[in-house]
C-alpha positions in Angstrom: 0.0 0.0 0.0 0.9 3.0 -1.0 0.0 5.4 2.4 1.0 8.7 1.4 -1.1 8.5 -1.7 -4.1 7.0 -0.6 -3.9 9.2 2.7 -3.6 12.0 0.7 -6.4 11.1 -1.6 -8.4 10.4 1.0 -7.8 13.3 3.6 -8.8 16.0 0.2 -12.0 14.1 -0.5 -12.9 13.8 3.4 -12.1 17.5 3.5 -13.9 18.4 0.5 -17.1 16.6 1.2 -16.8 17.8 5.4 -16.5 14.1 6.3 -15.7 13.5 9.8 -12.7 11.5 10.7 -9.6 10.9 12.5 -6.9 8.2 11.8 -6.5 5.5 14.0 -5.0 2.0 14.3 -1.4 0.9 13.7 -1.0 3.6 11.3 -2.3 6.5 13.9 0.2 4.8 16.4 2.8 6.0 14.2 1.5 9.4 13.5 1.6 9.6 17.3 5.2 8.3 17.5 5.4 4.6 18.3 6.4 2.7 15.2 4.8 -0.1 14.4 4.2 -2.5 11.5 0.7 -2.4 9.6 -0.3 -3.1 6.2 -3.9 -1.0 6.2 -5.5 2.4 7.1 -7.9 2.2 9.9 -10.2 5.5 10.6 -13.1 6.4 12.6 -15.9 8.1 10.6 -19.0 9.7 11.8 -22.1 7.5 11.1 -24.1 10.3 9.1 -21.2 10.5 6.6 -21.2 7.0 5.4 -23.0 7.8 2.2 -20.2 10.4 1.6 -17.3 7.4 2.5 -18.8 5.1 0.3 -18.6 7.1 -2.8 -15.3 8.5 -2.2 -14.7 4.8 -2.1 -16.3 3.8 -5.5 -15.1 6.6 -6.9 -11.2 5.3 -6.4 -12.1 1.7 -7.2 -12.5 0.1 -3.7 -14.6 -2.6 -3.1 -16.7 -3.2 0.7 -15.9 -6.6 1.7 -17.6 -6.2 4.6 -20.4 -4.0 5.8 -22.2 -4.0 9.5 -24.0 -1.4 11.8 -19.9 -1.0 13.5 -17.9 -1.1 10.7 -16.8 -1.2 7.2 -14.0 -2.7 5.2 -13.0 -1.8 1.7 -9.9 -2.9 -0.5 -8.9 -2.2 -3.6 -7.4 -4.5 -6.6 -4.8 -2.0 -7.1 -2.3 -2.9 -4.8 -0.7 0.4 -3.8 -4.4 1.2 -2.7 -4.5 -1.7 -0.1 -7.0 -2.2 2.0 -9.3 0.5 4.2 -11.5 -0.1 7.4 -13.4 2.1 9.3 -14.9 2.3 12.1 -18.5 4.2 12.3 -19.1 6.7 15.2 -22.7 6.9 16.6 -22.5 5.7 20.2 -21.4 8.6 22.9 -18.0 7.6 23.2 -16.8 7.0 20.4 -19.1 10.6 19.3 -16.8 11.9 21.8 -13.7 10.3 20.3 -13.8 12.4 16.8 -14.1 15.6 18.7 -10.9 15.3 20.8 -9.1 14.1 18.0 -5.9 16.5 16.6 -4.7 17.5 13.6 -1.3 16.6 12.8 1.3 17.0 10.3 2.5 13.6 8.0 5.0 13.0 5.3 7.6 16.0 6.2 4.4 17.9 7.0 3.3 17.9 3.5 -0.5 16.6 4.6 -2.2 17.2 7.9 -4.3 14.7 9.3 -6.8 14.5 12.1 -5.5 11.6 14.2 -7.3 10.3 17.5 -5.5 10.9 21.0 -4.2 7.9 22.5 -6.5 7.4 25.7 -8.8 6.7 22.4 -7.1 4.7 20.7 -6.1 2.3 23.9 -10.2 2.6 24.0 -10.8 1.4 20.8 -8.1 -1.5 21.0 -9.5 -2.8 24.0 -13.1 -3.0 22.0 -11.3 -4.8 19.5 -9.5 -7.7 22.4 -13.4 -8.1 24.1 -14.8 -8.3 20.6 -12.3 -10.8 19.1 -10.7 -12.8 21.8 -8.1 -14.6 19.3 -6.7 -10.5 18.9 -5.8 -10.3 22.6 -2.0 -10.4 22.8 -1.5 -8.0 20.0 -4.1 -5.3 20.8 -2.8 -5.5 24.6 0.8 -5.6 23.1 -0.1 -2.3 21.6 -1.6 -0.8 24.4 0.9 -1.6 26.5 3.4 0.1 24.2 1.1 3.1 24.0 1.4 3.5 27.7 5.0 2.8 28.0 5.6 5.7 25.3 3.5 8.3 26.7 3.2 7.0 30.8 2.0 9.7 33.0 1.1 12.3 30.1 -1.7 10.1 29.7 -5.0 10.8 30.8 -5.3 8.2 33.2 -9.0 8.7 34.0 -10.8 8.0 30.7 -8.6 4.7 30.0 -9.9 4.1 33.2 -13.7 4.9 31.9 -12.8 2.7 28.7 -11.6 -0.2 31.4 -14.5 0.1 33.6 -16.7 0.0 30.8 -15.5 -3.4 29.6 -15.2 -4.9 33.2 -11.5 -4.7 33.1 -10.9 -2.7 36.6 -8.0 -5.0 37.1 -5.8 -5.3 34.6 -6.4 -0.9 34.6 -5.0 -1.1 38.2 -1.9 -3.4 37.1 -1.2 -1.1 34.0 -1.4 1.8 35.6 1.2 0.8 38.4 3.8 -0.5 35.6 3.0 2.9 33.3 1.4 5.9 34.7 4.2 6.8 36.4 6.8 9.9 35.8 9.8 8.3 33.9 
C-alpha cells in the first residue's frame, strides 16, 4: 500500500465533502510516535457521513468486503491502494472520540491529518480484544506500548472509563502501576 497517496487522496475528499474523521489503528500509532508495522489504514468516521465514505470509495475503485451497523471494510485490486477499514461513530464515546481528535502533520508535514488521541485509541483496542478474543496479545501488546511511550502524560481517567466499561478494573489497576508513572 501506498499510504501517502491513498492518505492523501483520502484526507482531500474527506475534506472536501466535510466528512468527519480521524486516523486510528497501527498507522495513527505511528502518526503519534510509536512505530509499528501495519499493512492498512484504519479511521473512525461519523455514522451520518457514510453515504459520503462510500462514494469516495467507488469513486477510487475500492470494493466493501464487509459492511455491518460497526464497521466497514473496503480494499482495492490495485495494490498500492490496499486495503481500508473504518470504524463508524454513533455511540457517545466513540461521538466523543472524533471531537478530541488533533490535527497533525504527516509525510515532512506535506498533509495534515486528524488523528485520534491515545487514551482513544487504547479505547478502541480494547473493543477490538473483548470483541475478538483470538486478537488479545496483539491489541494489549499495543496498548501496553502506547502506555510505555506516553506514561503519565496520559490521561489516566478516561482509560480508566474505557476499562470500567469493559469490566476490566484489574488489569487498569496493574497497568497503571507498571506505566502511569513519571519516567
Amino acid at each position: 500500500m501506498d499510504f501517502e497517496k491513498v492518505i492523501e487522496i483520502l484526507i482531500t475528499e474527506f475534506e472536501r465533502e466535510k466528512i468527519q474523521y480521524a486516523l486510528m489503528g497501527g498507522f495513527g500509532m505511528g502518526v503519534l510516535g510509536i512505530m509499528r508495522a501495519t499493512v492498512d489504514l484504519d479511521f473512525l468516521v461519523i455514522y451520518q457521513d457514510l453515504p459520503k465514505v462510500e462514494e469516495i470509495m467507488e469513486k477510487y475503485g475500492y470494493r466493501c468486503i464487509f459492511k455491518s451497523e460497526n464497521v466497514s471494510q473496503y480494499v482495492s485490486d490495485i495494490k498500492i491502494l490496499g486495503t481500508i477499514d473504518f470504524l463508524h461513530a454513533f455511540r457517545t464515546p466513540s461521538l466523543s472520540m472524533l471531537k478530541r481528535a488533533e490535527e497533525k502533520t504527516i509525510f515532512g508535514k506535506k498533509i495534515k491529518i486528524k488523528v485520534l488521541n491515545p487514551e482513544d485509541i487504547i479505547g478502541l483496542k480494547l473493543q477490538a480484544l473483548i470483541n475478538n478474543k483470538s486478537r488479545e496479545n496483539q491489541e494489549y501488546n499495543d496498548i501496553e506500548t502506547i502506555m510505555n511511550y506516553f506514561g503519565a502524560k496520559l490521561d489516566w481517567d478516561l482509560i480508566k472509563e474505557y476499562f470500567t466499561l469493559f469490566k476490566k478494573e484489574q488489569k487498569f489497576n496493574e497497568l497503571k502501576e507498571k506505566y502511569g508513572k513519571n519516567k
